[in-house]
C-alpha positions in Angstrom: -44.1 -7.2 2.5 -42.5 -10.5 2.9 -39.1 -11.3 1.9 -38.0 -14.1 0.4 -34.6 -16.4 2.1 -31.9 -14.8 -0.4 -33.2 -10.9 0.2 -33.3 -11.6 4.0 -29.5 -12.2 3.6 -28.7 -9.9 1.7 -30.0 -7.3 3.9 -28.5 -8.8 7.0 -24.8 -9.2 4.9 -25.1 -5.5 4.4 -24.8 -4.6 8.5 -21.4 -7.1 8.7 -19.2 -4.5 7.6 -20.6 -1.6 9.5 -21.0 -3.9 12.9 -17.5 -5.0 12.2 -16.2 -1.1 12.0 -17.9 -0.6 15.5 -16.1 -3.4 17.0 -12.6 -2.0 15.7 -13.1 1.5 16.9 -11.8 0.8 20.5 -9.0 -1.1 18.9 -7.7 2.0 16.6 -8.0 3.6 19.3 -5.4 2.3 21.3 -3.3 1.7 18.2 0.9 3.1 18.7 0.2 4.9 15.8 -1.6 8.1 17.1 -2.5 9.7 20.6 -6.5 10.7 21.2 -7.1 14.1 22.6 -8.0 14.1 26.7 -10.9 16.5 26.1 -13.7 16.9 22.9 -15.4 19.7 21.6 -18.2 17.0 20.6 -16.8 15.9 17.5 -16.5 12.3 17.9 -12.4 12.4 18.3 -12.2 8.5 18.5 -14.1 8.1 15.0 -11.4 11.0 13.7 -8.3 9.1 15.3 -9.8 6.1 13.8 -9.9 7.7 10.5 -6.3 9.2 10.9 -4.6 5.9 11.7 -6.6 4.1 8.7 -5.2 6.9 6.2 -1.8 6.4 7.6 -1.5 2.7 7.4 -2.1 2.8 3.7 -0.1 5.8 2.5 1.9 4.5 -0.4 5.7 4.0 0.1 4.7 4.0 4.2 7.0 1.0 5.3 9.1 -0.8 7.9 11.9 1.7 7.7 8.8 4.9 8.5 7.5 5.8 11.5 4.2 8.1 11.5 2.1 9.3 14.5 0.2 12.0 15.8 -2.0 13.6 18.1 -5.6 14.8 17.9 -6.0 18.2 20.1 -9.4 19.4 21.6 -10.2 21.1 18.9 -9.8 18.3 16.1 -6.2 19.5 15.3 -3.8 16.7 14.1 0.1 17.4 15.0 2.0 15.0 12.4 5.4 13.7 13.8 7.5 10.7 13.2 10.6 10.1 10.8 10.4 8.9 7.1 12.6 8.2 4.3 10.7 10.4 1.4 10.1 13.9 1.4 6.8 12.7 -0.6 5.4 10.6 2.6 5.9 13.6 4.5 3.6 15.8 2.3 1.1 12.6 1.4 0.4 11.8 5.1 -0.6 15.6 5.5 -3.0 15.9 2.3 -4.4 12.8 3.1 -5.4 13.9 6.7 -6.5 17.7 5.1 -9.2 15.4 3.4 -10.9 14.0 6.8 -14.1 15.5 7.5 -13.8 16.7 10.7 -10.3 17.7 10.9 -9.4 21.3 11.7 -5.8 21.9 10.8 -3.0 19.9 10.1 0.6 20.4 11.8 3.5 18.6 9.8 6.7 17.9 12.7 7.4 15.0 10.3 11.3 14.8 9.8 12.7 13.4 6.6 15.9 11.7 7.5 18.7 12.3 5.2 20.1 10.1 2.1 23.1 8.1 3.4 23.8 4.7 1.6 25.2 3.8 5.2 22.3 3.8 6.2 20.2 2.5 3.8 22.7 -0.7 4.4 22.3 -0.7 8.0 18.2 -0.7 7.5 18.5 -3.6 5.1 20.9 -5.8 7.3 19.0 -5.1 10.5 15.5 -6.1 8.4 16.9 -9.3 7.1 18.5 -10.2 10.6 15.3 -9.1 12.9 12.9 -10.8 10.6 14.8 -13.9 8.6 12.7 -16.3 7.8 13.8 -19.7 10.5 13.9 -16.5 13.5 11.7 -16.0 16.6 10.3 -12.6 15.0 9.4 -13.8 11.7 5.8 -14.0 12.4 5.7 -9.7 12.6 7.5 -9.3 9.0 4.3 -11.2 7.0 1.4 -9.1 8.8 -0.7 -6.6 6.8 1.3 -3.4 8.8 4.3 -4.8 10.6 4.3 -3.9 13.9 8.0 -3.3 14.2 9.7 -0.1 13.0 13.6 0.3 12.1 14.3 4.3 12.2 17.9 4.3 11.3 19.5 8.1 11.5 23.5 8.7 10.9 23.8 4.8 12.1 21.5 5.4 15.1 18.6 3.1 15.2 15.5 3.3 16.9 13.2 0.2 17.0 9.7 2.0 17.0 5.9 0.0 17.6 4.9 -2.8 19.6 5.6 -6.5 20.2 3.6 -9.5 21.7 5.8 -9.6 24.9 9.2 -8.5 26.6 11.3 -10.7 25.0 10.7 -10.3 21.6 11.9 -6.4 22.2 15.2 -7.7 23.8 15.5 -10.3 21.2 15.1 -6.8 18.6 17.9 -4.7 20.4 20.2 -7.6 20.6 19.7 -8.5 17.0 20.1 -4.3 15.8 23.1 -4.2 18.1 24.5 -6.9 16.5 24.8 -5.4 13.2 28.3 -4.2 12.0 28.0 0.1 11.7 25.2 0.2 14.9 26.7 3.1 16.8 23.5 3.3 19.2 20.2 1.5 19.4 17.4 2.6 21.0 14.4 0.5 22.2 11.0 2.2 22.3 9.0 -0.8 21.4 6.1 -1.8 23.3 5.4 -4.7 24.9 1.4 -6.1 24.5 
């Protein structure tokens, strides 16, 4: 059976998205967001951890001020930690990862920081300084997930997820330390 030009297309239009999925496995992979086990019971762990971090990403309400990882055990066992500003994130990122085939059990360490207006202000001010629109860090504040995480706790702040190069991370604490009501920043961002 022959085909004809448009059906030949078609056909190789439909691989794209599934060749493309491939390709971004080793890139979830290494993703900030979770850990990969160091052994496998033969489950595929990189296709789970690959599933986990999409899931994450696109929890409703999941945002700047939220930070979410976790780590897949051996035995396809997914411990949930990070900080977020809703109790409902905390329970949405665990159903949402009870629902991946493959997954085993789900341990929830997320903490949900407390309601402080203080704070709230000092995760506002610190967003609008970091990212304002003329400033060196602009470009992470208009991608798809920003990279850059402001975990504010009792006016603690920890910058959380990852940055093109060294200085942008300096140029982040300098900017959070600069903020009025900043009793301590912390810098675990990662340099790519």
């Amino acid at each position: 059976m022959q085909m004809n030009n448009w059906e030949e297309g078609k056909m190789k239009n439909q691989w794209k998205p599934i060749f493309a999925m491939l390709m971004l496995i080793p890139a979830l992979a290494s993703s900030s967001v979770f850990a990969a086990p160091a052994a496998s019971n033969g489950k595929a762990p990189v296709m789970i951890a690959g599933e986990v971090r999409h899931r994450l990403l696109r929890l409703p309400y999941y945002g700047v001020f939220d930070w979410l990882e976790c780590e897949i055990r051996p035995d396809n066992s997914v411990v949930l930690r990070g900080q977020v500003t809703r109790p409902t994130l905390k329970s949405d990122a665990e159903v949402v990862l009870h629902r991946i085939e493959g997954v085993t059990k789900v341990e929830n360490q997320i903490q949900v920081l407390p309601i402080s207006t203080s704070d709230d202000q000092l995760r506002v001010a610190i967003y609008r300084s970091l990212f304002s629109y003329n400033g060196p860090m602009f470009r992470y504040a208009i991608q798809d997930a920003p990279p850059i995480h402001i975990i504010v706790d009792k006016g603690r702040v920890t910058l959380k997820g990852s940055v093109d190069n060294s200085a942008d991370s300096q140029i982040a604490t300098f900017v959070a330390n600069g903020i009025s009501g900043v009793l301590e920043v912390r810098n675990e961002l990662k340099a790519e």
